[in-house]
C-alpha positions in Angstrom: -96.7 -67.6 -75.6 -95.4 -66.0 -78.6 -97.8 -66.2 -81.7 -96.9 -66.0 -85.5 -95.0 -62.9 -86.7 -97.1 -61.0 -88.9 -96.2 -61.0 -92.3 -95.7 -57.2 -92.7 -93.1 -57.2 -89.7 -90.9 -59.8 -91.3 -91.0 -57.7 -94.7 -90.3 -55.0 -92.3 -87.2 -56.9 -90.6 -85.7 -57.8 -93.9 -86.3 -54.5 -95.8 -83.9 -52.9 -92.9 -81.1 -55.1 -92.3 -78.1 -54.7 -94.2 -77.2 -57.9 -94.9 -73.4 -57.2 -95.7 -73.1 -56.3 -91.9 -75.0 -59.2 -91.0 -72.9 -61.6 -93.3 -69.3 -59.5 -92.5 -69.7 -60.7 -88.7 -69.0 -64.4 -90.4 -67.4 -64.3 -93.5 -64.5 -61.7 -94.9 -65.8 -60.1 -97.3 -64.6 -58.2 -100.3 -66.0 -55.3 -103.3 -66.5 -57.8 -106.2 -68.1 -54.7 -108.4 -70.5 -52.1 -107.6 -72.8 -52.7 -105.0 -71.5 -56.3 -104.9 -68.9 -58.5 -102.5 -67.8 -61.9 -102.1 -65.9 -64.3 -100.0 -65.4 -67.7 -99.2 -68.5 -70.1 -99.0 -69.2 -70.6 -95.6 -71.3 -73.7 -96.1 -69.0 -75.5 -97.7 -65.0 -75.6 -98.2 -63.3 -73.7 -101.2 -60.5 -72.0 -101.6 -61.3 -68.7 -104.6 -64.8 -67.3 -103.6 -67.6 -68.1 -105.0 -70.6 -66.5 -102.1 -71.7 -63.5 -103.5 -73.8 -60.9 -102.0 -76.1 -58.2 -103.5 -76.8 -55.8 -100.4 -79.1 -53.8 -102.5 -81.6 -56.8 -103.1 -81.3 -58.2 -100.2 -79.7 -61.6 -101.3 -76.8 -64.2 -101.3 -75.6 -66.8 -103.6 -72.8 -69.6 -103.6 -71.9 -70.2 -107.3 -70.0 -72.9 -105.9 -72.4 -75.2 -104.0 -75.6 -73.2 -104.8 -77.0 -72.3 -101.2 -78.6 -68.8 -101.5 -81.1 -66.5 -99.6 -82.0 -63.8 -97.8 -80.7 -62.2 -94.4 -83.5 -64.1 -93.0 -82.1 -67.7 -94.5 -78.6 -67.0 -94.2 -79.0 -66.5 -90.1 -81.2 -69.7 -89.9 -78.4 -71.6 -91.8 -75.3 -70.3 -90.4 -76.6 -70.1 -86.3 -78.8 -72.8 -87.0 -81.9 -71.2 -85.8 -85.8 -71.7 -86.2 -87.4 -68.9 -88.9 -89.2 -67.5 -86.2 -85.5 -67.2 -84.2 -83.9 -66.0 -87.3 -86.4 -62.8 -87.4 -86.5 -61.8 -83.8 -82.8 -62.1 -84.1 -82.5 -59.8 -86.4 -85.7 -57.5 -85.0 -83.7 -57.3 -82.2 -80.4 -56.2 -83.9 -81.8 -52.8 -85.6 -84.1 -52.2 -82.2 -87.6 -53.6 -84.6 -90.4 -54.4 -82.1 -92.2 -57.5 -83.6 -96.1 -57.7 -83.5 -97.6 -61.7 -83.1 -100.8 -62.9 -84.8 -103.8 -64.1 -82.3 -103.0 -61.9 -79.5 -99.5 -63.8 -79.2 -96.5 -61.4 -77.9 -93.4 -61.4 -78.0 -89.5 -60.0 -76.4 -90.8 -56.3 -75.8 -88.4 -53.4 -76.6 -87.7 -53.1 -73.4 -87.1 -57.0 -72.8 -85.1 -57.0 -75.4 -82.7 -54.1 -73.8 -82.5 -56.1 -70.4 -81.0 -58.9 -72.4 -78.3 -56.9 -74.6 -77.6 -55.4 -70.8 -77.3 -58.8 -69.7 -75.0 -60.1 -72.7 -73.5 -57.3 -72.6 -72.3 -57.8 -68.7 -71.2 -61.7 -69.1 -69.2 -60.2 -72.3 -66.9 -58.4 -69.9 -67.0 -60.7 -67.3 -65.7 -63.3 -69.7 -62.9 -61.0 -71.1 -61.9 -60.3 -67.2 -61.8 -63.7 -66.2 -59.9 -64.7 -69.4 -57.1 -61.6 -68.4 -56.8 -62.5 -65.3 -55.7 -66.5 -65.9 -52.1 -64.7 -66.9 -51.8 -62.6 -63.8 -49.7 -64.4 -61.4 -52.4 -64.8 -58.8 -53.6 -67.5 -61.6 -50.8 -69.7 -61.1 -52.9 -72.5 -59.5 -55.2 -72.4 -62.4 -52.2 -72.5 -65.1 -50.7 -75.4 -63.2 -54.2 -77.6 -63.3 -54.5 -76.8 -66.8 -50.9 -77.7 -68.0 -51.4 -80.9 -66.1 -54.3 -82.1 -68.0 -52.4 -81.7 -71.1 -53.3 -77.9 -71.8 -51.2 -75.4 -72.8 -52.2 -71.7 -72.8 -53.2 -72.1 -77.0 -55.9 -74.5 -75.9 -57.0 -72.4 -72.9 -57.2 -69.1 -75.3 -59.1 -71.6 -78.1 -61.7 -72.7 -75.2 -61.9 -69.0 -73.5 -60.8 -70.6 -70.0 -60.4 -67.6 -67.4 -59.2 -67.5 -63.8 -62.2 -65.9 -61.1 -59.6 -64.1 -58.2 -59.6 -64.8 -54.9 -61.9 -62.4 -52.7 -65.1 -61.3 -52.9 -65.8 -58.1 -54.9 -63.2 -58.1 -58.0 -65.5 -59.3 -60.8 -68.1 -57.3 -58.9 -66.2 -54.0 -58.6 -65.0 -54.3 -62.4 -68.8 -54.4 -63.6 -69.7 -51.7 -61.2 -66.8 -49.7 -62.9 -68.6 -50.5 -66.7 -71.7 -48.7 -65.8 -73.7 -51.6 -64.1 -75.9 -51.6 -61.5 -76.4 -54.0 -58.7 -80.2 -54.1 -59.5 -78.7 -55.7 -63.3 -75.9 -57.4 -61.9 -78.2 -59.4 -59.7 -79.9 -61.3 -63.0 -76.8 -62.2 -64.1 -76.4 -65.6 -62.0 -72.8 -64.1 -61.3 -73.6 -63.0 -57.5 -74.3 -64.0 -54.7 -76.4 -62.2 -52.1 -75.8 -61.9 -48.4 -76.8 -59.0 -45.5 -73.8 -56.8 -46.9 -75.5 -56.7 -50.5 -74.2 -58.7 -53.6 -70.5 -60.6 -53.9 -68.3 -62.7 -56.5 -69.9 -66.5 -57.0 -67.0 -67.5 -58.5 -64.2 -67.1 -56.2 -60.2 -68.7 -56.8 -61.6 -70.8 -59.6 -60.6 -71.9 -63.2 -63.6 -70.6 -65.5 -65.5 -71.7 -68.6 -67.5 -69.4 -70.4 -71.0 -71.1 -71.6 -71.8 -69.7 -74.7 -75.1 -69.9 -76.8 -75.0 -71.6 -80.5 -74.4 -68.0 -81.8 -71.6 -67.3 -79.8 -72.9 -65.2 -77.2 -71.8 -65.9 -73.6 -74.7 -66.9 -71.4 -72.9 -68.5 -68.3 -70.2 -69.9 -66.8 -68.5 -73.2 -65.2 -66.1 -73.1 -62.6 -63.9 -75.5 -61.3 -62.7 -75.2 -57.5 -59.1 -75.3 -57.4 -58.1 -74.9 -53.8 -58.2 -77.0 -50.3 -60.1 -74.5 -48.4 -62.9 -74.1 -50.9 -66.1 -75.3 -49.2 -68.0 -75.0 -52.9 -68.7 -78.4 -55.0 -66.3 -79.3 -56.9 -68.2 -77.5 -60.4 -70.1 -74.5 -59.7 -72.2 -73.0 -62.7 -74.1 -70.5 -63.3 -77.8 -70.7 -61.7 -81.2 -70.8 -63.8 -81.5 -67.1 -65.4 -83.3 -65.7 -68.2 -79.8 -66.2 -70.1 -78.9 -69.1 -69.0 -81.2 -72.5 -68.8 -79.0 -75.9 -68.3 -81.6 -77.6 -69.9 -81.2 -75.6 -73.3 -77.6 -75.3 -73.2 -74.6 -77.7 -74.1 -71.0 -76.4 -73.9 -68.7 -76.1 -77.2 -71.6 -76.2 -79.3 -70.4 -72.3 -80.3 -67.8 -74.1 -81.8 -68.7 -77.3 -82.9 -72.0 -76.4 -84.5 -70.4 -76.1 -87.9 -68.7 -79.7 -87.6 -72.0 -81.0 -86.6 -73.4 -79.9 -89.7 -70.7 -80.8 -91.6 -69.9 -84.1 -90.8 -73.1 -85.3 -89.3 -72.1 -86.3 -86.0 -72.5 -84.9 -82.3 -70.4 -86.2 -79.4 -71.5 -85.8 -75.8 -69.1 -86.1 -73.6 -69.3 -85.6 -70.1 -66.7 -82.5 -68.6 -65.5 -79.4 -70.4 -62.0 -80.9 -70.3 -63.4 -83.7 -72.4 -64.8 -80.9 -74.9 -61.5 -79.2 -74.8 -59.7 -82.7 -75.6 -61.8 -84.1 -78.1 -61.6 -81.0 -79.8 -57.8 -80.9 -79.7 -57.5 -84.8 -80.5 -59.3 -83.9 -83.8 -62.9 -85.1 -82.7 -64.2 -81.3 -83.2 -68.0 -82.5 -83.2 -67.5 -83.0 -79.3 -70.3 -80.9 -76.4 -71.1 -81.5 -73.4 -74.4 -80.7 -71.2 -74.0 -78.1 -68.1 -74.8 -79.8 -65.1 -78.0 -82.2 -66.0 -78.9 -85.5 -68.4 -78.9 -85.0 -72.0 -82.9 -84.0 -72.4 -85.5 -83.2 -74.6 -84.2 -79.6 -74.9 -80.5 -80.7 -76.2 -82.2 -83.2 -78.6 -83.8 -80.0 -80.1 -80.5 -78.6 -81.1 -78.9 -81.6 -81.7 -81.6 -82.5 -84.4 -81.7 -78.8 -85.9 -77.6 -79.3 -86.5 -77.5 -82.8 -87.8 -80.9 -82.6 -89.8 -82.5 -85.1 -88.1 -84.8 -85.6 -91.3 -84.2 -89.5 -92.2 -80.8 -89.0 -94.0 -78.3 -90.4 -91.5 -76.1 -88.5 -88.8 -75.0 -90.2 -85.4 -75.3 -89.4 -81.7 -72.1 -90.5 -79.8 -72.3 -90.3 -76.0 -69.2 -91.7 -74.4 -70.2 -92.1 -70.5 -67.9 -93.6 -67.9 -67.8 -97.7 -67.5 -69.2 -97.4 -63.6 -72.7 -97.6 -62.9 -73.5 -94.1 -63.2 -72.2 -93.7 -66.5 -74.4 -97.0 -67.4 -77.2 -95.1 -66.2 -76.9 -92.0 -67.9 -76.5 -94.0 -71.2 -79.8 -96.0 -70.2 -81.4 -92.5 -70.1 -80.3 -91.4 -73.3 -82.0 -94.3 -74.9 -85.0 -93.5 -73.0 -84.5 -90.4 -75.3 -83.5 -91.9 -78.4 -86.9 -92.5 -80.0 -87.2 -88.4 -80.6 -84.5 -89.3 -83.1 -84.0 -90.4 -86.5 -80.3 -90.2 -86.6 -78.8 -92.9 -85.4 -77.5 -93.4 -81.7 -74.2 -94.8 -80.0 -72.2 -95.2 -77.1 -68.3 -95.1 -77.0 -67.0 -96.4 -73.6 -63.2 -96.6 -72.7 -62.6 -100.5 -70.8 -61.1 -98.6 -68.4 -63.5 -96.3 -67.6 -61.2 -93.1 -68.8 -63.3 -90.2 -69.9 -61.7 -88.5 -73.2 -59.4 -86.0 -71.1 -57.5 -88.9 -69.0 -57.2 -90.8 -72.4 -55.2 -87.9 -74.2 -53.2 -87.1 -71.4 -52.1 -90.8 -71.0 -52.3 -92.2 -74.8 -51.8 -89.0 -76.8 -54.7 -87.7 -79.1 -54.9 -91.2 -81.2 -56.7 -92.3 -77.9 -59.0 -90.3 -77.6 -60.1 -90.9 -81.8 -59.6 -94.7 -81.1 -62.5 -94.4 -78.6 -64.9 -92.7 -80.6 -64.2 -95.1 -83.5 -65.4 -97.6 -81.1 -68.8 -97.0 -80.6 -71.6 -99.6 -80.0 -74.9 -98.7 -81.6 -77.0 -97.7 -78.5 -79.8 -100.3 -78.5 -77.0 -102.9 -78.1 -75.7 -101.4 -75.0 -78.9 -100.6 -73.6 -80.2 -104.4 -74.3 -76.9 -105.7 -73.1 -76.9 -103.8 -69.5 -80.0 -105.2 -69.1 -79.1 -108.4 -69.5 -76.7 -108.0 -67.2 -79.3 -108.1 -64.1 -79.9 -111.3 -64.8 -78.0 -115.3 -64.5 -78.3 -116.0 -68.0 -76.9 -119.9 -66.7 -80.3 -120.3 -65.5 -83.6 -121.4 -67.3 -85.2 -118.5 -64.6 -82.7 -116.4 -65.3 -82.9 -116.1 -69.2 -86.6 -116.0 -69.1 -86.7 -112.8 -66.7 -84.0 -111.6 -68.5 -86.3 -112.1 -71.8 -88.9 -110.6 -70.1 -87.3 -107.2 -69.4 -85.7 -107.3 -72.9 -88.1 -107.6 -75.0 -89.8 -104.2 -74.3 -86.3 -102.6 -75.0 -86.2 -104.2 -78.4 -89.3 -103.6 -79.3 -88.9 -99.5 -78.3 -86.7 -99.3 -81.6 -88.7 -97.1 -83.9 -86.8 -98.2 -87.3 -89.3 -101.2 -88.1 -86.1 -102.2 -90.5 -83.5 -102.7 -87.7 -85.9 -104.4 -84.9 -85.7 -107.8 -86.2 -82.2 -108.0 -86.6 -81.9 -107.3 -83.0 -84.5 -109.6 -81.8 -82.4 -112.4 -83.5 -79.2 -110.7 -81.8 -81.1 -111.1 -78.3 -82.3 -114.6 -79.2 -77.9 -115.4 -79.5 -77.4 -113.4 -76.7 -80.0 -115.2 -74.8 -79.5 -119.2 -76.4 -83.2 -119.5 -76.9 -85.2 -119.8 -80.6 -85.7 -116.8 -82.3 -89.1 -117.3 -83.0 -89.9 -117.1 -79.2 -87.9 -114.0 -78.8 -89.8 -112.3 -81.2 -93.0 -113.5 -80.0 -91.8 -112.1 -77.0 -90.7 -108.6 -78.8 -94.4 -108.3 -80.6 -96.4 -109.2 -77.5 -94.5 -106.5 -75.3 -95.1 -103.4 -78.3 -98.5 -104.6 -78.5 -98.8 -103.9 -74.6 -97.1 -100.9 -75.0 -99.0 -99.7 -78.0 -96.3 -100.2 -81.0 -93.2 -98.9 -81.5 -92.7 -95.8 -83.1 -93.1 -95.5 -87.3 -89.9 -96.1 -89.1 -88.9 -92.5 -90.7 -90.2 -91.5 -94.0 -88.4 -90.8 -97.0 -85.8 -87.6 -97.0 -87.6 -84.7 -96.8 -85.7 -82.3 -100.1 -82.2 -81.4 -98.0 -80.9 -83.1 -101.5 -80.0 -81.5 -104.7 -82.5 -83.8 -106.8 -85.2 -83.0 -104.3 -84.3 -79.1 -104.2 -84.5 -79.2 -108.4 -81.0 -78.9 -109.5 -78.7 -80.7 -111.9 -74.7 -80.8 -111.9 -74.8 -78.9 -114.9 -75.9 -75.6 -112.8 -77.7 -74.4 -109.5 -81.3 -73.7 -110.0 -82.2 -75.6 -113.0 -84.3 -78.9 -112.4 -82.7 -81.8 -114.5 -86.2 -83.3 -114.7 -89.5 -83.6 -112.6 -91.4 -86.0 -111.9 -95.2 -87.1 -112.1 -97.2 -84.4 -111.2 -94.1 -82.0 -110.2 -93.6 -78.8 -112.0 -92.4 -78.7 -115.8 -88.9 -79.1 -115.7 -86.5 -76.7 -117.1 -82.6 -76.9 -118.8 -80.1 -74.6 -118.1 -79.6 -72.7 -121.4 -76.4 -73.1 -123.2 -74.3 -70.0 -122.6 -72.5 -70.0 -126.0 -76.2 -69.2 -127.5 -76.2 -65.4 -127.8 -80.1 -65.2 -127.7 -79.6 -67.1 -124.2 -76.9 -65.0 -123.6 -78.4 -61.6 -123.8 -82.1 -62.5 -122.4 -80.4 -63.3 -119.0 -78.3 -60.1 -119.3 -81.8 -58.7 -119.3 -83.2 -61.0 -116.4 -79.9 -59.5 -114.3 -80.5 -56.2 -115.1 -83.9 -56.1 -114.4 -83.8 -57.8 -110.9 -81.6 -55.6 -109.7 -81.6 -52.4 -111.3 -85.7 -52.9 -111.1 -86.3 -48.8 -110.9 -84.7 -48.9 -114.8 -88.4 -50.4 -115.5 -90.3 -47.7 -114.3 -92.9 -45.3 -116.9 -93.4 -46.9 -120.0 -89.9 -49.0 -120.0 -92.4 -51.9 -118.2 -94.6 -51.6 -120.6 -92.1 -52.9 -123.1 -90.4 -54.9 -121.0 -93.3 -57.1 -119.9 -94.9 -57.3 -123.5 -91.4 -58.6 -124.6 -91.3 -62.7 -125.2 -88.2 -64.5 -124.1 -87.3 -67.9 -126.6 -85.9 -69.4 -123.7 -88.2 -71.5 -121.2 -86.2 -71.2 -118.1 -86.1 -67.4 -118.8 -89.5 -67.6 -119.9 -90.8 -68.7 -116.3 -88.6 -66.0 -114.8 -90.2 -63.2 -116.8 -93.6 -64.6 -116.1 -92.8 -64.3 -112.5 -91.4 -60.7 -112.8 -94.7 -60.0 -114.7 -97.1 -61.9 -112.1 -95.6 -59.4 -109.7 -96.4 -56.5 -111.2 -94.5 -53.0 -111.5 -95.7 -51.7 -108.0 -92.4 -53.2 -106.1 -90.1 -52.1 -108.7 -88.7 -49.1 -106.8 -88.1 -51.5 -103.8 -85.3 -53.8 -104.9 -85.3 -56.3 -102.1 -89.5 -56.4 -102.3 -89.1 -56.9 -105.9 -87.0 -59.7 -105.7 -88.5 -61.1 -103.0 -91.8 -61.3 -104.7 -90.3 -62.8 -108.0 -89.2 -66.0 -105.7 -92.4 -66.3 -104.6 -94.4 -66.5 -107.6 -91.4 -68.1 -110.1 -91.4 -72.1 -109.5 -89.9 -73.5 -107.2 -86.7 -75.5 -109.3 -85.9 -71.7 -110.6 -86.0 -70.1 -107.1 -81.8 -70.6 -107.0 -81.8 -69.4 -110.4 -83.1 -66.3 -109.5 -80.6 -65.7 -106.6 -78.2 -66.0 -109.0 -79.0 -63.5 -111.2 -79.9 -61.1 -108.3 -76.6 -61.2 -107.1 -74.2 -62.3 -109.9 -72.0 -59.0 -110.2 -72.7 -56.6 -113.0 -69.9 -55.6 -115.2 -69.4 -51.8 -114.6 -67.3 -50.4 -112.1 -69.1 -46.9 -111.6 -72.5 -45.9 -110.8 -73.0 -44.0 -114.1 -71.5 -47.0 -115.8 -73.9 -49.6 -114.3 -76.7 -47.2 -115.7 -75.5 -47.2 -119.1 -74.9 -51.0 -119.4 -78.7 -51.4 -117.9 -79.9 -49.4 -120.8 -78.3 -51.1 -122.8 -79.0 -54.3 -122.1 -82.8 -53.0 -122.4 -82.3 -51.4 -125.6 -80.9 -54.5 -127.2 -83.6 -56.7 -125.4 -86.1 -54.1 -126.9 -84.7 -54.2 -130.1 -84.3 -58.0 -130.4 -88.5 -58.2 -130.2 -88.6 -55.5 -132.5 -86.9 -57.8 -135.4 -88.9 -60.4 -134.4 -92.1 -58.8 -134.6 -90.6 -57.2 -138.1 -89.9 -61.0 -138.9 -93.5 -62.2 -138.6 -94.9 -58.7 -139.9 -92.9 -59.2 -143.1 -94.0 -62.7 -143.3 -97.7 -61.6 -143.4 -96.6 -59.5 -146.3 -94.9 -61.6 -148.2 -98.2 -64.1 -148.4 -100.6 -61.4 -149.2 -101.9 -60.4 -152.3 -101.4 -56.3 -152.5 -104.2 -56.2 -155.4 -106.3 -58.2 -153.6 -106.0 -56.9 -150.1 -104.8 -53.2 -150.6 -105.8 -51.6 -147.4 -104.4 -54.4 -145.5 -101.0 -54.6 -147.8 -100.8 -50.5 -146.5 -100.9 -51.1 -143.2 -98.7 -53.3 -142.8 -96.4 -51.3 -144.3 -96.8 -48.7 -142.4 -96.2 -50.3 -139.4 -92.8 -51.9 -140.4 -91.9 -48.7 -141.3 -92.8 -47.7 -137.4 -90.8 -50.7 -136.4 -87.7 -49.5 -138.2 -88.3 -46.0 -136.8 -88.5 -47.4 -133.2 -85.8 -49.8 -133.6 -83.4 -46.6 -135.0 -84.1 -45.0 -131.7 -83.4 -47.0 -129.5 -80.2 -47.4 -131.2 -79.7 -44.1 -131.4 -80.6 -43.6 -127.4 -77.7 -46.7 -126.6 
């Protein structure tokens, strides 16, 4: 079992990625200044670019929506992954071997080269199988494909391939990359008889299965001719790529849409993905081979943020007993939700790819439109066991009801479908929901309704419409809040010049430039906080950029944390390195200068109240050191 990370290996992970190569492999982006790019948001829709990265601190920002981060966040966010994914993601990327608190481990070096070898291997495989559905030995394929409404833009969209007839051509084209039979074994792409290894897939239409990051894991095939003795799907076996289990098809590209719009759809077929996709229902997956589990709730929740804030689960199942079934097993699973749960079943029993190939794409949106919440069907196909015409009957029927109703977590929703059952039923609803409270007694209570959101919000993550990172308000108990300055005040102005320019030109601070910079008082209180953080952390980071700023999030509070990825990465204005240098020193001078009249301000407002006869020592030295001021304020004018 793999323990914690220790804290010095994650620094160490997110001190050496480059987080312009990591964010390039998702969003175009483009030199926006020195040191600085940007592109289009990829969490949310715009059309000028607003998402701004800073490589040499480490950091992103969206001046549009306000997500920001570091390499670390923006993987968990965009590949929806765990923290603790995120990292060995990345460890893995630059060839980092992590170290585990408590004796935990984790992927060795060396595991972590027999998967790349592994990924590497389906990668080909799936570019082969894809080249050789145009060949003309593919024809069969093409033909199955264009008559379930798909023409060769959708197969391209979906990756569908052709596997050859024979045994060895997948196998021979692997051997030719540099693969050995002892790799290509683990791969679940071979069989083994007493001549050695051969083609699993043979004369079939292919799906690649591909992880929620992209990378292909597996693959479906569909048998396609008479004298195939194979089922009629073949996947993939159990490898240490590929678990059916953990793995839904399309999710690569639905995952976004899921996010988006809150909303997963299970169908049952990889035509059906390929369909619903294509009819404009692109939140549509589908599980590999088993029952949607415990495993494929854990992604499903991670992409619809299962926290108490809404989403839906659609599973559309076919009308015959078997597809009753599987829905009856979903609810079984439902309670591990908090989004809400339906079923969408055609009265025909058409699944979503028969739909759009006889009713056009309108069908296929019609059906998921028409879901039933999932506690209705699941209450309703019980009552279907049962002759509700009878006193017997409806009592029986009650009987095995009630527990069903009462397995409903949301205590806000139960009652309203105890009275359903009581209609459903003809009998009082007071004896129904006797019925309902006596059967989650015996079964110890149904599950706690969900709790309140848990901060995915903008009030709850401290900002206000009038700018990212600046709490509107707090409330009792929370952390002062703070305004966002007005940017027309030049004081405002210049002090988060300053803020910029220190964050991330931090080696500018160094000798006795921190000194000054950390005696220096800022008027305002946003900025205030900021500079108190840079001063909690102290000048030891300051020649490590991404460190530095990394430490300043920690100890600023948290309704400023997006206020200080903003003026990490928020782009200077000088085009050259030498220019950059002089508008930091600048910016420093004028800061310096700017507590210099202030301190002359209250100096000369000592002397104006004292007495020189009275108090002539005292009357000298301040004198003198207004003089010094002026002297000190010269030079750094002088120096700019």
């Amino acid at each position: 079992m793999a323990g914690l990370i220790k804290r010095e290996d994650i620094d160490e992970v997110r001190q050496r990625t480059d987080i312009k190569e990591v964010v390039d492999g998702y969003v175009t982006l483009k030199g926006a200044g020195l040191g600085t790019y940007k592109g289009l948001c990829p969490f949310h829709d715009e059309r000028s670019p607003s998402f701004t990265v800073r490589p040499q601190v480490g950091r992103y920002h969206c001046f549009g929506c306000g997500e920001d981060g570091d390499v670390i966040a923006f993987v968990q966010k965009q590949d929806h992954t765990s923290f603790h994914e995120a990292v060995e993601k990345l460890a893995s990327r630059i060839g980092y071997e992590l170290r585990y608190e408590d004796g935990g481990t984790g992927p060795s070096r060396e595991e972590v080269g027999k998967r790349q070898r592994l990924l590497d291997a389906h990668k080909i495989a799936d570019e082969f199988f894809r080249a050789q559905l145009l060949t003309p030995g593919a024809a069969e394929g093409r033909n199955f494909l264009y008559s379930r409404g798909f023409d060769r833009a959708a197969s391209e969209q979906f990756g569908v391939g052709y596997a050859p007839q024979g045994w060895d051509a997948l196998l021979k084209h692997l051997r030719g990359r540099g693969f050995t039979d002892a790799e290509l074994k683990l791969t679940g792409m071979f069989s083994e008889g007493n001549r050695g290894i051969y083609d699993r897939f043979r004369g079939r239409l292919i799906w690649p299965i591909r992880d929620i990051s992209g990378d292909t894991i597996g693959f479906g095939a569909r048998k396609l001719y008479e004298d195939d003795q194979g089922p009629k799907y073949l996947n993939t076996p159990e490898t240490t790529l590929y678990k059916k289990s953990q793995v839904l098809y399309g999710i690569d590209l639905a995952k976004k849409h899921v996010a988006k719009d809150r909303q997963l759809v299970v169908v049952e077929g990889y035509t059906d993905v390929m369909a619903c996709h294509l009819a404009g229902i692109p939140t549509a997956v589908a599980t590999c081979g088993t029952a949607f589990g415990t495993e494929h709730i854990k992604i499903a929740r991670r992409l619809l943020s299962d926290d108490g804030t809404g989403g839906e689960v659609i599973f559309t199942f076919d009308g015959d007993a078997a597809g009753q079934k599987a829905a009856l097993r979903a609810f079984e699973e439902d309670q591990r939700f908090v989004a809400q749960n339906y079923v969408a079943v055609d009265p025909t029993g058409a699944d979503p790819c028969d739909l759009r190939q006889t009713k056009g794409d309108e069908a296929v949106r019609d059906l998921i439109n028409s879901r039933r919440p999932l506690f209705e069907f699941a209450i309703k196909a019980t009552l279907k066991r049962h002759n509700l015409d009878t006193v017997e009957g409806r009592v029986a029927a009650l009987r095995e009801a009630a527990p069903v109703v009462g397995q409903i977590r949301d205590a806000a929703i139960r009652p309203g479908y105890a009275r359903q059952l009581a209609g459903w039923l003809g009998m009082p609803v007071e004896e129904v929901s006797r019925a309902v409270a006596v059967a989650m007694k015996r079964e110890g209570g149904a599950a706690a309704s969900p709790g309140a959101p848990s901060g995915a919000s903008a009030a709850a993550r401290g900002t206000q419409p009038g700018g990212p990172g600046v709490a509107a308000g707090a409330a009792s108990g929370a952390v002062p809040s703070f305004h966002r300055p007005d940017p027309r005040d030049p004081v405002a102005s210049m002090e988060r010049q300053a803020l910029e320019v220190a964050l991330q030109e931090p080696a500018l601070l160094g000798g006795g430039i921190w000194e000054r910079f950390s005696a220096a008082r800022f008027v305002t209180p946003a900025f205030q906080a900021v500079h108190d953080a840079m001063r909690a952390s102290g000048p030891g980071l300051i020649g490590e950029p991404l460190r530095w700023v990394e430490q300043v999030m920690h100890e600023v509070p948290e309704p400023l944390r997006p206020l200080v990825s903003e003026l990490a990465v928020v782009p200077l204005p000088a085009s050259t390195a030498e220019a950059v240098q002089k508008y930091c020193r600048d910016i420093l001078a004028r800061l310096f200068e700017l507590q210099i009249t202030r301190v002359k301000a209250d100096k000369m407002g000592q002397l104006q109240r004292l007495d020189p006869a009275a108090s002539p020592d005292e009357f000298q030295r301040l004198n003198r050191e207004l003089m010094m001021l002026e002297m000190e304020r010269r030079a750094l004018r002088s120096d700019a």
